[in-house]
Structures are given as structure tokens and as C-alpha cells.
C-alpha positions in Angstrom: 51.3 108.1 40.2 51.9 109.6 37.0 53.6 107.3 34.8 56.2 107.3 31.5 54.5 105.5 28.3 57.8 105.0 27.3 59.7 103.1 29.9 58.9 99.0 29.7 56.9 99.3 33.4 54.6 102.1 31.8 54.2 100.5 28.6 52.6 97.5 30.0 50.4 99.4 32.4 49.2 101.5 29.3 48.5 98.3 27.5 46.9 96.8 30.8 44.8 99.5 30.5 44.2 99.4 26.6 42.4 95.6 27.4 40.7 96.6 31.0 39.4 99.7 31.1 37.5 99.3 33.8 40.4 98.1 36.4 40.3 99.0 39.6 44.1 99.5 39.9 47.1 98.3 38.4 51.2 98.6 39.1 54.1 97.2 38.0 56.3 96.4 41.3 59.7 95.8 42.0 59.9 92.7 44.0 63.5 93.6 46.0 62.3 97.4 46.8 58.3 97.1 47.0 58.5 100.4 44.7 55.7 100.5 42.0 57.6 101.6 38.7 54.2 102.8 37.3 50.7 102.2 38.3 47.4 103.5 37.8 44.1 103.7 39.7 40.5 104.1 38.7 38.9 103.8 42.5 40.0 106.6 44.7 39.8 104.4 47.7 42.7 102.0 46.1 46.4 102.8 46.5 48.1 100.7 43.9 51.3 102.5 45.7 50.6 101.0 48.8 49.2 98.0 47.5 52.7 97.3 45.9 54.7 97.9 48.8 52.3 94.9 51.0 51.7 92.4 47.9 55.8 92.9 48.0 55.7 90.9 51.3 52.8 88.2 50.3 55.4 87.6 46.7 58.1 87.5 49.7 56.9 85.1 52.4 55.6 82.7 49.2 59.1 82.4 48.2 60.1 81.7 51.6 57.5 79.0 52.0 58.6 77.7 48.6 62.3 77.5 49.6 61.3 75.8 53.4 59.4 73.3 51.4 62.2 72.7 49.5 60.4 73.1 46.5 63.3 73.3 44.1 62.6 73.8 40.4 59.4 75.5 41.0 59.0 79.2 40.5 55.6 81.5 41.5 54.1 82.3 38.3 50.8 84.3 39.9 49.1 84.6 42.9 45.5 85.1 43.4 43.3 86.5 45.9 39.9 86.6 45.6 37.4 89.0 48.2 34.1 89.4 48.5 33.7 91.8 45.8 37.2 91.9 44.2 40.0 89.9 42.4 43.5 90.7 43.1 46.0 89.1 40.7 50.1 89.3 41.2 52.1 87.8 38.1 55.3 87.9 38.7 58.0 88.1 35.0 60.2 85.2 34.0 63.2 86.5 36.0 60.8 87.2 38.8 62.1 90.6 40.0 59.1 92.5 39.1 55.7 91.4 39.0 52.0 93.1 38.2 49.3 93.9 40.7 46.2 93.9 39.2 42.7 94.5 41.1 39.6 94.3 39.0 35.9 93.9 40.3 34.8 90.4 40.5 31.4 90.6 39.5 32.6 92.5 36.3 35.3 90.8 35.1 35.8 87.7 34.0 39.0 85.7 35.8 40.6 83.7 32.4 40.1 87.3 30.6 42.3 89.3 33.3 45.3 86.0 33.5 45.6 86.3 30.1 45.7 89.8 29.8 48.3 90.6 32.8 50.0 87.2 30.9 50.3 88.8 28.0 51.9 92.3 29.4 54.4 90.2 31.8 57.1 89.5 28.6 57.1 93.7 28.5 58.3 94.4 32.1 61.4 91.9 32.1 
């Protein structure tokens, strides 16, 4: 997906990718529509698109968990999932409408390195 550097979802994936150049994929998601506003992919094998549209429904069902455990006052501020060979980070912004998908290799890329970094770019897609 070809992206605007100049809209606040494209900004922080150009940034994203200023700090990790060697990402695997990253988007910038709208939580209500599962759209990616802007993403970007270095593996050919990885839709950030499509990626978007099911990390959507894992942001989705969380909440609902959240809300059945009456877990009031609490709000999701990332989700990780870890495989055998990759990380896959969600942070969702403050208002928690939009969030980033990030996938990076694991063996490459060090965990605290990529939180901070997709940390850092949440405050620009708000």
C-alpha cells in the first residue's frame, strides 16, 4: 500500500521505518473498520493489509474479555505475540481507535528496542 508522508498514519509508519529498517511489516489500523490507513512491508509473504483487518478482531475480542471481566479503569495498551521465528506487536493510541501492527524477526530484533519505538510513534496517530 502506498502511503501519504504527510497524513499523521503515514508519518509514523515513515518514522517506524526511520528506527527499524529491517521490519518485516508495519500498519497503522483503524480499530472500528480493520482498514490499515498506511502500512508497509519488507517480506513479500506478509500482508500488513490483511494482517490489519485479523489483529482488528484479536484488539476486538480483548476488549470484550476486558469488559466481561468487568475490568473497569483498565485500557489495552499493547498486545504481544510472539512465534517461532517472529514478534508481532499491536499498540493501540491513547484514545484507542487506531493502533500499530508491527512484525519484526525475533532473532534480529531486540523486544524493549521495538516497544519503545512503536511507543514512541503512537502520540503521532491520535
Amino acid at each position: 500500500m502506498a502511503y501519504s508522508k504527510n497524513s499523521p498514519a503515514g508519518k509514523a509508519v515513515d518514522g517506524i521505518l526511520n528506527d527499524l529498517p529491517s521490519l518485516l511489516a508495519v500498519a497503522v489500523v483503524d480499530v472500528t473498520s480493520g482498514m490499515a490507513l498506511a502500512s508497509h512491508s519488507n517480506s513479500p509473504s506478509l500482508n500488513p493489509e490483511t494482517a490489519a483487518a485479523y489483529n482488528t478482531e484479536v484488539v476486538k475480542q480483548k476488549q470484550k474479555a476486558m469488559s466481561a471481566l468487568k475490568l473497569t479503569g483498565e485500557k489495552i495498551e499493547d498486545i504481544l505475540i510472539t512465534l517461532s521465528n517472529q514478534l508481532h506487536l499491536i499498540k493501540l493510541n491513547a484514545a484507542g481507535n487506531k493502533f500499530i501492527y508491527l512484525a519484526v524477526n525475533a532473532r534480529e530484533t531486540n523486544l524493549a528496542i521495538a516497544r519503545e519505538v512503536v511507543r514512541a510513534h503512537a502520540d503521532e496517530i491520535n
